[in-house]
N, C-alpha and C positions, 0 to 999 in steps of 0.2 A: 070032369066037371070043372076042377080046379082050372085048365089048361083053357077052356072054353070063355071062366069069367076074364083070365090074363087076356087074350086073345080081343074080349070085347071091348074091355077098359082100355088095351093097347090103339084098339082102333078108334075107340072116343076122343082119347090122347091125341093120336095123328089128325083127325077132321079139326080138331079146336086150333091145333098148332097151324094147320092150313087157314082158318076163320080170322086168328089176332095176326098172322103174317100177314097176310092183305087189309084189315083194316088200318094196320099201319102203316102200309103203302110201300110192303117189300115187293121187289121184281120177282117173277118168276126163278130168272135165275139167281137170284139170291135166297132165295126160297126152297129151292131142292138142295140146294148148298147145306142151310142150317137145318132142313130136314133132316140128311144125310149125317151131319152135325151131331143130330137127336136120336142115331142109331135107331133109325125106321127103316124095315126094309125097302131095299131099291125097287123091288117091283110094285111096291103099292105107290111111291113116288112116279116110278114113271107111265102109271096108269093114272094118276091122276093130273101129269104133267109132260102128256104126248108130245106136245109140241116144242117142250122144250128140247135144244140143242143136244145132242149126243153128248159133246164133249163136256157139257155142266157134269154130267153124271161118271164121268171118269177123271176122279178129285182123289187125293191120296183120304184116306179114312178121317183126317183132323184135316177139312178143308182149308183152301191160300187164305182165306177170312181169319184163320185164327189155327195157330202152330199147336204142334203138339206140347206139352208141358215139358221140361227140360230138353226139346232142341235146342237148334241156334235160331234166334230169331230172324228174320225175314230181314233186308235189308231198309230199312225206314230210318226218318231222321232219330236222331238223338232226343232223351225227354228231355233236356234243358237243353237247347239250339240257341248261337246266338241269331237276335233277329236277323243279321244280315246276309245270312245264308241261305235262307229258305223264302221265298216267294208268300205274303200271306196270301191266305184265302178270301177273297173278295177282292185282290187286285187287278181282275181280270186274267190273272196268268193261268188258274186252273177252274174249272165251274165248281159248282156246288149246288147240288140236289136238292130240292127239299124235302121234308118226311110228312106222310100223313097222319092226319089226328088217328089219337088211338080210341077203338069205339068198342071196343069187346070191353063186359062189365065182368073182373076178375070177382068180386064180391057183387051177389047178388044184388041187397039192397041198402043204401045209404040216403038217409034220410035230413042233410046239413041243417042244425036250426038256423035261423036270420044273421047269427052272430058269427057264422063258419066252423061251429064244432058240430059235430056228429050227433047223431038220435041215439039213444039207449041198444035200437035193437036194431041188430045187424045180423044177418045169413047170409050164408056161401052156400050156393049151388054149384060150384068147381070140390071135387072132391080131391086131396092130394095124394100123393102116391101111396104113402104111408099111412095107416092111422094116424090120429092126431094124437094119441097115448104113446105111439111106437115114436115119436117124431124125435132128432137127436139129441136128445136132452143131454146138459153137462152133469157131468158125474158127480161136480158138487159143486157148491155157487161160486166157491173163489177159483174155478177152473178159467173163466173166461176171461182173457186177458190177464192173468195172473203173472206174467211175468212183468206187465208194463206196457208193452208193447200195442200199439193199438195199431189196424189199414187204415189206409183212404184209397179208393178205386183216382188213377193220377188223372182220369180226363176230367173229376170233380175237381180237383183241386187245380188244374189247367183252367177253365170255366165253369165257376163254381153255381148253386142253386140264386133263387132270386134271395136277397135280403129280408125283402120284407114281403108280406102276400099279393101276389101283381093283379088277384080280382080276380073278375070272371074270366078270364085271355084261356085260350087251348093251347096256345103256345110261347114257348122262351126260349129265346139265343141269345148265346155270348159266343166272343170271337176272341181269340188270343193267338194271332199273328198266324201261326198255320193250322190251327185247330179251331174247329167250328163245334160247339155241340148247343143242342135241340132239344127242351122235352117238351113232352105234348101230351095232351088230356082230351079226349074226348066228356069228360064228367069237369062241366066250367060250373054246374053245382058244391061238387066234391072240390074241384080248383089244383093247382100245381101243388108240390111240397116246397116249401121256405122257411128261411130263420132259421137259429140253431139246433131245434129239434130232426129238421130234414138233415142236418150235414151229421148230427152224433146217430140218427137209428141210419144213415149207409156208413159210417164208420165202422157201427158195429153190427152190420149185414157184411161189410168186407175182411173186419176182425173175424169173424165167426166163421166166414167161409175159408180163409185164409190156416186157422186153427183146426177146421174139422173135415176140411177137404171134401164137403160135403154142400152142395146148392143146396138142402134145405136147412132152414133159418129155426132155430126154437125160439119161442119168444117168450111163452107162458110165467118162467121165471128170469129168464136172461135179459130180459129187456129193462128190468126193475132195478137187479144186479148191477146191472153199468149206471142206469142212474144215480146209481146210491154212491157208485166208485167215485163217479163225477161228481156228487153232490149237488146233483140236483133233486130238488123237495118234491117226494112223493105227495101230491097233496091231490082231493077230490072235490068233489062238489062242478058246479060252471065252469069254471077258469080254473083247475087245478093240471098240474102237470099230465098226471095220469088221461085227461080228458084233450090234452092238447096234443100229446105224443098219440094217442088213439087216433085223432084226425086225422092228425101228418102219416100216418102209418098209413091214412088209407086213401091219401095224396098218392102217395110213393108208389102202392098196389097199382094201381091206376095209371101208372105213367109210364111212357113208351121214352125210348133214350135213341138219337142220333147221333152220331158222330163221323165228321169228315177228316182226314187230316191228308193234307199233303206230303206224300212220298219222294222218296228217290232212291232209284238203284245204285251197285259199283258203276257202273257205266254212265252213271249223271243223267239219266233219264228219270222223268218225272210223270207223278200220275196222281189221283185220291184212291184213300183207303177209306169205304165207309162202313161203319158199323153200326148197325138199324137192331133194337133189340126193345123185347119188354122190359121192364125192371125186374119183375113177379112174373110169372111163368103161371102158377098155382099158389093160393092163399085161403088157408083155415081161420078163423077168427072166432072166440068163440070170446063171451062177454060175464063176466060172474058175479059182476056188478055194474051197474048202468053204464061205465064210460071207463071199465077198465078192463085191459086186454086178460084173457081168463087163462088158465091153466090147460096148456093143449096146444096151444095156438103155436101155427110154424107158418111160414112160407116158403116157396121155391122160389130162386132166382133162374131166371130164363136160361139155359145153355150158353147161347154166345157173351149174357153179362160176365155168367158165372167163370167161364173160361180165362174170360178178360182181366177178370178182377187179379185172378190169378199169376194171371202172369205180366197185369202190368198194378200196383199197390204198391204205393209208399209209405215204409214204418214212419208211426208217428209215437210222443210219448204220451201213453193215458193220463201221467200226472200231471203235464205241462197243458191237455185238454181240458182238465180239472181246474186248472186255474182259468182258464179262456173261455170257458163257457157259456159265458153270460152276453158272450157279442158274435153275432154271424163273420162281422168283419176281420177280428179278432182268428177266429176262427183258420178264415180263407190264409190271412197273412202266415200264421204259424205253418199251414201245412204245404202254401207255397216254399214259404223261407227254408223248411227244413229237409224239401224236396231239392229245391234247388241249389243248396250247398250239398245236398248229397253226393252228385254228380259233379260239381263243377272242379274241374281243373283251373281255370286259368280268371282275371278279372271279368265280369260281365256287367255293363251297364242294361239298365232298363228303363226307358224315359218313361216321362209322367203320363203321357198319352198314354206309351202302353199301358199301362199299371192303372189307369183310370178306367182303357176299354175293358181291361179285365174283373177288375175290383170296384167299378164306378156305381153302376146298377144304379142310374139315373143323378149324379151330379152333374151337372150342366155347365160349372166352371172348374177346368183344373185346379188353381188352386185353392179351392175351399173340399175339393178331393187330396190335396198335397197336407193341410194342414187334416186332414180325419185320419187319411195315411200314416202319417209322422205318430199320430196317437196312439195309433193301433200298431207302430211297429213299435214304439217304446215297449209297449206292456209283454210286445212277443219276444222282447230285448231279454225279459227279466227272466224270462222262462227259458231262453237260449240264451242266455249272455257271451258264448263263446261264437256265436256269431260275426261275423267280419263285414261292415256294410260301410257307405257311406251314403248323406243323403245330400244331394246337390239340387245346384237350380238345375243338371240335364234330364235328372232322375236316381235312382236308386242303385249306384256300383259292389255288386254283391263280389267281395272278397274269400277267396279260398279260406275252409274254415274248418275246423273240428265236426266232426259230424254229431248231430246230437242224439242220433242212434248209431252207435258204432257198427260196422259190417260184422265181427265177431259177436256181436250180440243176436243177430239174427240167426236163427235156427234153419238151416236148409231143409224143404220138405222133402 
């Protein structure tokens, strides 16, 4: 009987996985790929995927889309490239796909009042893998992030969420010289996830994932917990925090993620790598008071995010987030700056264009983007002081520098 209910749920599992793949406008063959990905057996794939080519279905078990966990990685550019190496995207040199709205509703029913937060009452007709009691709860509140250490998934922090709420739109791109990423929303009621609520709950969907080695997310008490680390005010009613993280949380659920970037092999041959994925996979939600996320409550992150997060996630410091909190921009700056001295060996300029296409999110004249800039790199100054930069009329010359999470502080998984 036991074997009969797996069996059904597995196949529930695989039709939905087939339903949100296509309404987000993955190809077939990218589609048996991440199947395969999701540990489904081959022959229900390629009964329900006759026509796809023989050779999709003869992939080593961790499909070319995404390595296994401590291999060597694939031969791609560098996270911090200087521009003049790489071809961006949109120069004409490489195409670029676009992705489709996402239209499968991971949360049943979501009810926006006029003002953009959420109704009292919310269902999930998506059941998760686990009970919502059995879900990976921390074993005690100051487990999470306890050492300091906080992720960011690096294609956020390469092109990061919108600022501010872009409206009803189903869709946002940013471009950051060879990296394109896409979200998109089928629910322009529900709306995108933005502002600094969207960039701290995937901090801490990638903290979490990063820690627990596990795609699902508890939320029920953890989500509360980092708040409070960060100090930001638990507060209810209309506008209280508790009611605005609920929204964005179900922004996020909702949101399908593209990303192109431009490749290159040893051989100097070039091509896109694109990674098409949900955010949410599956999401519990359960509510224990009108607008506040209740005891239980987990999510799954998709397979291909989850993998991703994994293996590409830049430490950040939770204290130095605690202090940044208050500003999206703020935000973006710190987890660039402390990305990009990570890696850099040698001087690197980055003009104001760039830094505007990246970080602009509707300024219309560079320099009144150059003086928001300069503001918001002061304040990420005080929080990295050992930072090495200079700020010119070309742009921003990022100086080799102390890393502000040392490599020996990171813990090998």
């Amino acid at each position: 009987m036991g074997d009969n209910t797996q069996t059904v749920s597995e196949t529930t599992r695989f039709e939905r996985h087939i339903r949100l793949l296509a309404e987000v406008g993955v190809s077939p063959e990218l589609t048996v790929r991440q199947l395969i990905a999701a540990r489904f057996p081959v022959e229900w794939i390629k009964g329900r995927f006759p026509n796809v080519s023989e050779s999709a279905f003869h992939v080593p078990v961790e499909p070319p889309l995404r390595r296994r966990r401590g291999a060597k990685p694939a031969a791609t550019l560098p996270s911090a490239p200087a521009p003049e190496r790489t071809a961006p995207i949109g120069a004409g040199a490489l195409p670029v796909l676009p992705v489709g709205p996402l239209a499968e509703r991971v949360v049943s029913e979501t009810a926006p009042a006029s003002s953009g937060s959420i109704a009292p009452s919310v269902a999930t007709s998506v059941p998760v893998h686990t009970h919502a009691s059995a879900a990976p709860k921390p074993a005690s509140a100051n487990d999470a992030l306890s050492d300091g250490i906080s992720f960011q998934y690096v294609p956020l922090i390469q092109c990061s969420f919108p600022h501010a709420d872009p409206g009803p739109v189903t869709q946002f791109t940013r471009r950051n010289g060879w990296l394109e990423l896409t979200l998109s929303t089928a629910r322009p009621d529900t709306g995108l996830p933005y502002g600094v609520p969207a960039r701290l709950l995937t901090i801490y969907c990638a903290s979490e994932a990063k820690r627990t080695h596990s795609p699902e997310i508890y939320l029920g008490e953890s989500v509360h917990e980092f708040l409070r680390r960060l100090d930001v005010p638990i507060t209810r009613g209309e506008r209280g925090s508790l009611r605005v993280y609920a929204n964005q949380l179900l922004r996020l659920v909702h949101c399908a993620i593209s990303i192109d970037e431009n490749i290159r092999d040893a051989a100097g041959r070039t091509g896109l790598h694109i990674r098409q994925a949900l955010f949410v996979e599956e999401a519990r939600l359960w509510w224990d008071e009108a607008t506040a996320i209740g005891q239980g409550s987990s999510l799954v992150l998709s397979p291909v995010l989850y993998d991703s997060i994994l293996e590409r996630s830049a430490p950040l410091s939770t204290k130095a987030l605690k202090q940044l909190r208050k500003s999206p921009m703020d935000l973006d700056v710190y987890a660039w700056l402390v990305h990009r001295l990570f890696h850099l060996g040698r001087p690197s300029t980055v003009t104001w264009a760039q830094l505007s296409g990246q970080f602009g999110h509707g300024y219309r004249e560079i320099r009144k983007f150059r003086r928001f800039f300069a503001d918001s790199m002061k304040r990420v100054q005080e929080v990295y002081p050992e930072a090495r930069l200079k700020l010119t009329d070309a742009g921003v010359t990022l100086l080799p520098s102390p890393q502000h999470i040392p490599r020996d502080a990171l813990v090998t998984p």
